[in-house]
N, C-alpha and C positions, 0 to 999 in steps of 0.2 A: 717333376720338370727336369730336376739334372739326370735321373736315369732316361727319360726321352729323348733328350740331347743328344745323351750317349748313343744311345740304340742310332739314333741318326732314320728311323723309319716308321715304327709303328708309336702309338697313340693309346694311353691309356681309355679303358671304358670305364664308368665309374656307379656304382650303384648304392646308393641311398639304402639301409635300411632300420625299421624299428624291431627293439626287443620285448615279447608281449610283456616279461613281469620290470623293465624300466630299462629306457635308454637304443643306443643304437648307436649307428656306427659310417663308416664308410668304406667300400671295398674295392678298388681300382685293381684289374686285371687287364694286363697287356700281352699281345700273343702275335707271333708271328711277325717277329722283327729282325732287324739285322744283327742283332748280338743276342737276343733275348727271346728262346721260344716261346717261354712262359714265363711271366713273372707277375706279382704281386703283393700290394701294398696297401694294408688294412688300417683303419683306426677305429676305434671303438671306446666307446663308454656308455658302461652298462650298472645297473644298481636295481635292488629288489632285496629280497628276502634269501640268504641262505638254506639250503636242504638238510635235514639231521648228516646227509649223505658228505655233502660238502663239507662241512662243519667238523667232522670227521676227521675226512681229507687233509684238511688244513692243517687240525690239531688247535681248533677256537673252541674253547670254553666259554669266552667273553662276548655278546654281540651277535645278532644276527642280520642286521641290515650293511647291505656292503654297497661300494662303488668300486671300481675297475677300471681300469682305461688304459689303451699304450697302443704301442705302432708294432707291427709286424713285417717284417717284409724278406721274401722271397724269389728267388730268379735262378732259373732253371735255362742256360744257355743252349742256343743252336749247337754252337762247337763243343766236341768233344775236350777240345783241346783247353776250354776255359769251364772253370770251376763252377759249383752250384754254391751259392751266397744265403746265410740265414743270418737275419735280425731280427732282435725281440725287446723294446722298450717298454714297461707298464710299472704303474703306480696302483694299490691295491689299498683300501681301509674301511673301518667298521665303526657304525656307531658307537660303539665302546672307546675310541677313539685310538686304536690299534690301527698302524698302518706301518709298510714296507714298500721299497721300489724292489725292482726285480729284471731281471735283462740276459743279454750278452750277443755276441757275433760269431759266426763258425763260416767255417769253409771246408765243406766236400771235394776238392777235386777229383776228376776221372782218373788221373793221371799226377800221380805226385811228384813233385819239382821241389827239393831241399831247398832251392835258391827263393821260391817262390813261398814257400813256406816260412824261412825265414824275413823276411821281408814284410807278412802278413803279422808275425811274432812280434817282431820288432816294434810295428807303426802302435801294435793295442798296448804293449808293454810304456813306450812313451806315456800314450794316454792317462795309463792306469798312474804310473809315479809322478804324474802330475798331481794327483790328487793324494795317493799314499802307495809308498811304496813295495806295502805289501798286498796292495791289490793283487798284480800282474799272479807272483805264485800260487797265492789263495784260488785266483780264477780259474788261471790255466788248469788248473789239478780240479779243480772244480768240473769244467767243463770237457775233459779227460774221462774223468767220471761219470758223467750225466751222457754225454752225448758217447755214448757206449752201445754197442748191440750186442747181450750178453749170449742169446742164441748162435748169436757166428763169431763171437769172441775174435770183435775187431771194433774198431772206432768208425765211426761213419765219416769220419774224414782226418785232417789236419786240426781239429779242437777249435781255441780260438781264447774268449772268454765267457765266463756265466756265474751269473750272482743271482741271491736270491732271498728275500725278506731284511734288506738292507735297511736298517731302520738309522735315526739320529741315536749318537749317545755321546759320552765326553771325550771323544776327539771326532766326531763329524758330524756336523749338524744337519739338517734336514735340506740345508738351501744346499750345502756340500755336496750332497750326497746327488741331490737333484743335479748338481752342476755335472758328476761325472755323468749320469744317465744320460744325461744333453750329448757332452762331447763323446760318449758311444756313437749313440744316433746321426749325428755329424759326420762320421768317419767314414758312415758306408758308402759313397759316391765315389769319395776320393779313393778309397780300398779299389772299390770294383774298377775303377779307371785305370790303373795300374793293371788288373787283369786282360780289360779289353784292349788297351791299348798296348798288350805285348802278344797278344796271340788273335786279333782283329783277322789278320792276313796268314795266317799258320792254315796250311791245307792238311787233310786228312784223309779218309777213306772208309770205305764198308766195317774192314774191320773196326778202328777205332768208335763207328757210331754202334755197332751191336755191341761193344764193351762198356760203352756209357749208358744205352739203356738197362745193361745189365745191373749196371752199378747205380741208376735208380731204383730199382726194385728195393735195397739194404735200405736208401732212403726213405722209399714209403713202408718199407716194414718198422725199422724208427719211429716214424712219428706216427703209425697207425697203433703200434702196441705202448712206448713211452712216452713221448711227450705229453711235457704235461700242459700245456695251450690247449694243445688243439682236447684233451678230458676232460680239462675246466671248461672251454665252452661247449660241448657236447652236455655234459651234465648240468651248465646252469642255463642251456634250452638256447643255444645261440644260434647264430642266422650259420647253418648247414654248408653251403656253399663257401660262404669266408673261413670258416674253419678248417676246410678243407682244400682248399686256395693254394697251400704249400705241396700239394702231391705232383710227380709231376706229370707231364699231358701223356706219355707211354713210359711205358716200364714192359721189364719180361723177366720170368723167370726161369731158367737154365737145371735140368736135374741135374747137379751130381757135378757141377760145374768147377773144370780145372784148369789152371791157367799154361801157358807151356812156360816149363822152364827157362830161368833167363828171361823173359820178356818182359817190356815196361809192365804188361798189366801182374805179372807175379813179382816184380820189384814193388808195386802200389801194394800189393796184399802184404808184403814185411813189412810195410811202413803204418801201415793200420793197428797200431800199438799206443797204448796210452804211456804217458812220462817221458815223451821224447821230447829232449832240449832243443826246437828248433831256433832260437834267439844264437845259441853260438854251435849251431850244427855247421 
C-alpha cells in the first residue's frame, strides 16, 4: 500500500500460489507506474521435506523437515536517475528444532551520489545500534562481501546490510533478534521515499536510459549465478515466476563495454568497491 501511494499510479497484481511438496505464498507485481517500472513483493511460507542436495547446501546434519517464510521485495525504477532497491526478510527452521532469521537491504544505484549513499548508511547504521552495536560493521562488511560480482570484480551497487542464520544466544534472544528483522522490514518505504522524492522531477535522456539498462544486466548476472533466494527456491521446487520476480523487465549487454573518461558513468565504476566508509564519506 505505502509503495502504491508512492508510485502515485499503478496498482499491484497479486497472485495466490501453492507449493506441491507444502505451503505457498503470495506474489504481488506492479508494472508500469510513475516511479516504478517494475517492482515486486513476495511472501511465502513453505515446509516439506529437505533434498540430500539442500541439506548439503545448508551444512544440516540435524533434521529434515523444514519451514521457511519471509518477504522479498524488489523495484526496478522508471528513472535512471533513482536507484534499484532489494529486501530480504525470512525466518527458517527444522524439526530438530534448529532455526535462524536471515535478511538485509541494498541499494544499486545507476548513478552513484556520496550524498546519497551516505544518507542510505546512516538511516540502517541507526537501526542496526538500536539493537547492538556491532550489527552495523558485522553487516555492512557482510553485505560488501556477499553482494559481490566476483567475474567483474565490482559490487553490484552501494551494499547496504545482510545477515544470516542469526539465531538467539546469551546476549539476544529470539524475540530480539525477531524485533530487529521487523524494524528492517519497516525501513524500506520510508528508505525508498527519500529516493523518489528527490529525483521524482530529475529529467534525463537516451543516454542515461541505455547506461541503466546496461547496469541491469550486472544485476541479473548477480542474482542468476549468486544469490542465494532465488537457488533455494529453484532447488526446493518453488513457484518459477516469484523467484524470478527480482530480474528486471530489459536489460542488454554491451561487448567490451568502456565507459568515457571522466563521466558520471566511469566515476560509478570507482565507486563499485567493497569497504568504502560511506557513514562519514
Amino acid at each position: 500500500a505505502g509503495l502504491e501511494a508512492l508510485d502515485g499510479k499503478a496498482t499491484f497484481r497479486e497472485d495466490k500460489w501453492k507449493r506441491e511438496g507444502g505451503g505457498g505464498g503470495r506474489t504481488r507485481v506492479l508494472t508500469d507506474g510513475n516511479l516504478i517500472e517494475k517492482g515486486g513483493v513476495n511472501f511465502s511460507a513453505v515446509h516439506g521435506e529437505l533434498s540430500p542436495n539442500m541439506l548439503q547446501s545448508l551444512e544440516i546434519t540435524e533434521g529434515k523437515e523444514f519451514f521457511a517464510t519471509g518477504v522479498s521485495i524488489v523495484l526496478h525504477p522508471l528513472s535512471p536517475m533513482m536507484p534499484i532497491i532489494h529486501m530480504n526478510v525470512r525466518y527458517f527452521e527444522l524439526d530438530s528444532g534448529i532455526y535462524w532469521f536471515g535478511g538485509g537491504i541494498d541499494v544499486t544505484p545507476h548513478y552513484i551520489t556520496p550524498k546519497d549513499a551516505q544518507y542510505f548508511h546512516q538511516h540502517l547504521k541507526g537501526i542496526c545500534d538500536e539493537f547492538d552495536e556491532s550489527y552495523y560493521p558485522d553487516f555492512k562488511k557482510w553485505a560488501d562481501d556477499y553482494f559481490y560480482i566476483p567475474h567483474r570484480n565490482e559490487t553490484r551497487g552501494i551494499g547496504g546490510i545482510f545477515f544470516d542464520r542469526l539465531k538467539g544466544d546469551e546476549a539476544h534472544s529470539k524475540e530480539q533478534r525477531f524485533g530487529f528483522v521487523k524494524k528492517v522490514g519497516q525501513c524500506f518505504v520510508p528508505v525508498y521515499t527519500y529516493f523518489a522524492d528527490k529525483y521524482r522531477n530529475t529529467l534525463y535522456g537516451e543516454a542515461e536510459k541505455e547506461w541503466q539498462i546496461l547496469r541491469r544486466s550486472r544485476y541479473a548476472e548477480f542474482n542468476l549465478v549468486y544469490d542465494r533466494g532465488t537457488k533455494f527456491g529453484l532447488y526446493t521446487n518453488g513457484r518459477t515466476e516469484s523467484i524470478l520476480m527480482s530480474l528486471p523487465p530489459l536489460a542488454k549487454w554491451v561487448y567490451d563495454y568502456q565507459a568515457v573518461p571522466d563521466s558520471r558513468e566511469a566515476e560509478t565504476l570507482k565507486l563499485l568497491k567493497r569497504e568504502i566508509d560511506w557513514v562519514n564519506k
